[in-house]
Residue, then its C-alpha position, 0 to 999 in steps of 0.5 A: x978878066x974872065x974871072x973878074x967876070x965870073x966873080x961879079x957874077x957870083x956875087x950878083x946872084x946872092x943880092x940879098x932881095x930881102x934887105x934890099x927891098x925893106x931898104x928901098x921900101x924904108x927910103x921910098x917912104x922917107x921921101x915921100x913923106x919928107x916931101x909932103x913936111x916940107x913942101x913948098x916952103x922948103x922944097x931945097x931939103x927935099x932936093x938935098x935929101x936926094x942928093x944925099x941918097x944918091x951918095x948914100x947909093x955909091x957908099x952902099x954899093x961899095x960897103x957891100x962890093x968890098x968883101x967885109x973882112x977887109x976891114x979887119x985891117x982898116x978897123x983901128x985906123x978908121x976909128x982913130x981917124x974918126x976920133x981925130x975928126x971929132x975935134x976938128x969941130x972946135x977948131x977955129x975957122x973949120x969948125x962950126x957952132x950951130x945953137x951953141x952945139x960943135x957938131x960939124x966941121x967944113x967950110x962954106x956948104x961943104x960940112x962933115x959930121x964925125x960923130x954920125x960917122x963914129x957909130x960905123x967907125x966904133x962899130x968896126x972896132x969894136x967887131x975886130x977887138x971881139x973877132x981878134x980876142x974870142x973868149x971861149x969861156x967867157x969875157x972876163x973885166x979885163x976883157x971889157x976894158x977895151x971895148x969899153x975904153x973905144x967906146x968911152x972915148x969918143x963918148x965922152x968928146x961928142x957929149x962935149x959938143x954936146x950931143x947926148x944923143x948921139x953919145x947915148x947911141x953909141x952907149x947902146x951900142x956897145x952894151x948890145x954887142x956886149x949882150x951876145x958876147x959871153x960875159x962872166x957874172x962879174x963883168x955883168x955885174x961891173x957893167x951895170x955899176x959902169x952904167x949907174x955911174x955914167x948916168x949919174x956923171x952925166x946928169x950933172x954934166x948935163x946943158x941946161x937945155x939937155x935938163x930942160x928936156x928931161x923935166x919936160x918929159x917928167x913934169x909936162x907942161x903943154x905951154x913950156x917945156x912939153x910942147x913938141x911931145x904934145x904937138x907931136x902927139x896930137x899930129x899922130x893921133x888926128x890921123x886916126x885909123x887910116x890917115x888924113x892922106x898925102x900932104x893934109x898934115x895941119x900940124x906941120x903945115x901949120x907950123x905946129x910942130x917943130x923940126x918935123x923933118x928932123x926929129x918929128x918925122x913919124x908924126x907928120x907921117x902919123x897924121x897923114x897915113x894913120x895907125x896903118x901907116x905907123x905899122x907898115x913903117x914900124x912892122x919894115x924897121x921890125x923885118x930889117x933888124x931880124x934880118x940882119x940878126x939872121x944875118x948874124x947867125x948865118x955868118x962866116x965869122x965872127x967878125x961878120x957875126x958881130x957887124x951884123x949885131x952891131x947894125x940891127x942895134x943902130x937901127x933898132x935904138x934909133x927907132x925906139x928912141x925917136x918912136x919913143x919921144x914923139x909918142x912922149x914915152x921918152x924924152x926928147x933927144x934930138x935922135x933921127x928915124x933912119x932913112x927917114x929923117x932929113x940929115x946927109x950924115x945921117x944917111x950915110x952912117x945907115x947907108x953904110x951899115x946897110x951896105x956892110x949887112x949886104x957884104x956880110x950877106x953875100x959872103x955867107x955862101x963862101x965867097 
């Protein structure tokens, strides 16, 4: 009992202070401007979005107690129970249809997402088919078949739903993890054939929604296929320097923006707290993934080296991307801001990545 003491005792002394505050900070923002999007008219998102950190809470604290390396044994099995949720969304009765995507699969008000779930599983398989098979001198094609066909597979299932977004992430997830693992010039060569193909096949796989999207982005057209990106815009650009203040965004309240609380998050934000507001939010996303970069550095293994990676990756691609459309300099994709756009499964894959940056941090010191 004693040593169980002196254990937890040890591990409470290297919290890691600054992830948890960029952390807190993150979500501190999100609910409060989650608060002024939707209020009134749609304060049960809000109560929800509480509920959802509170589970997002315990699956931290678990994700950081639990010592990472566990999941070096749990990797494989995780990913292939997550690959097998993903098709519980097509089954009848348990799945879901919701304007026309297959996302979700439950019943009644319980739903579960597998695909947010997917990035952390992809993430821990990828990590142990990296720790497991270190290639000193470079990672040669043959090298890159597994990573590439588990990352592949639920690829290819979650644009199906369809959901390109997602499936993107999960791309860019892995070629990340592939940019610090030392590559022969042919592997790097073959890659970037693998990626021209795969944007190729999936143009022409594409929902006409989903095409819709990119012609609007590429083609402007303020009264059809661009509206969001214009609404958008204008909502960050009415905040000026510092902001119209707490809950005085018209674009939102006046319904000028669509799915502000989800996919348009930041420009709500934008007009209510103004340039200085965008770059506090922007400047915390920025210190989270160097940190967890430094993180990567520091770390024991390459295991934890590689979660760490894997993590800054999440949330740098999901801020670039969502920043990136509702500034119209990407396409609109339906990619959430991390802890602050409305969504439980989303906050639970970035609770989950944060708890295992945690792990990693804490274990740093030979623990």
């Amino acid at each position: 009992m004693q040593s169980r003491t002196r254990e937890w005792s040890r591990l409470w002394r290297h919290i890691d202070l600054p992830l948890l505050g960029v952390m807190i900070a993150v979500i501190g923002i999100g609910l409060v401007n989650l608060y002024s999007a939707t209020h009134p008219r749609g304060a049960s998102k809000f109560d929800q979005q509480l509920i959802s950190f509170a589970i997002g809470f315990g699956l931290f604290a678990v994700f950081a107690l639990v010592d990472y390396r566990a999941f070096i044994r749990l990797a494989y099995p995780l990913y292939a129970l997550t690959v097998i949720a993903l098709l519980f969304v097509w089954l009848p009765k348990l799945g879901i249809e919701k304007k026309g995507a297959h996302r979700w699969f439950g019943y009644g008000a319980a739903r579960v997402q597998p695909s947010e779930l997917m990035k952390i599983a992809l993430l821990l398989a990828l990590a142990k088919n990296l720790h497991d098979e270190p290639a000193r001198e470079g990672r040669g094609i043959l090298g890159l078949l597994v990573p590439l066909g588990l990352t592949a597979l639920p690829m290819v299932i979650i644009a199906a739903q369809p959901d390109l977004s997602t499936a993107t992430i999960l791309f860019l997830l892995f070629m990340s993890i592939m940019v610090v693992v030392r590559l022969k010039l042919r592997s790097v060569l073959v890659l970037a054939g693998v990626t021209l193909a795969t944007m190729v096949v999936v143009w022409f796989t594409l929902e006409p929604f989903q095409r819709d999207r990119i012609s609007g982005f590429m083609w402007p057209d303020p009264q059809g296929l661009g509206w969001q990106a214009d609404q958008s815009v204008i909502a960050i650009g009415a905040g000026q320097i510092f902001g119209k203040g707490f809950m005085q965004s018209s674009q939102a309240r006046m319904k000028f923006l669509p799915e502000h609380w989800t996919d348009f998050p930041f420009a709500v934000f934008g007009e209510e707290w103004g340039f200085v507001g965008c770059v506090v939010v922007l400047a915390l996303y920025f210190v989270l993934v160097l940190w967890a970069l430094n993180l990567a550095a520091q770390a024991r293994d390459r295991f934890g080296a590689v979660l760490c990676v894997g993590a800054a990756a999440l949330f740098f691609w999901h801020v670039i991307i969502n920043v990136g459309m509702v500034t119209r300099l990407l396409p609109v994709m339906g990619v959430t801001l991390p802890l602050v756009s409305y969504g439980g499964w989303s906050v639970f894959a970035n609770m989950m990545a944060l708890g295992l940056l945690m792990s990693v941090s804490i274990r740093r010191f030979g623990h």
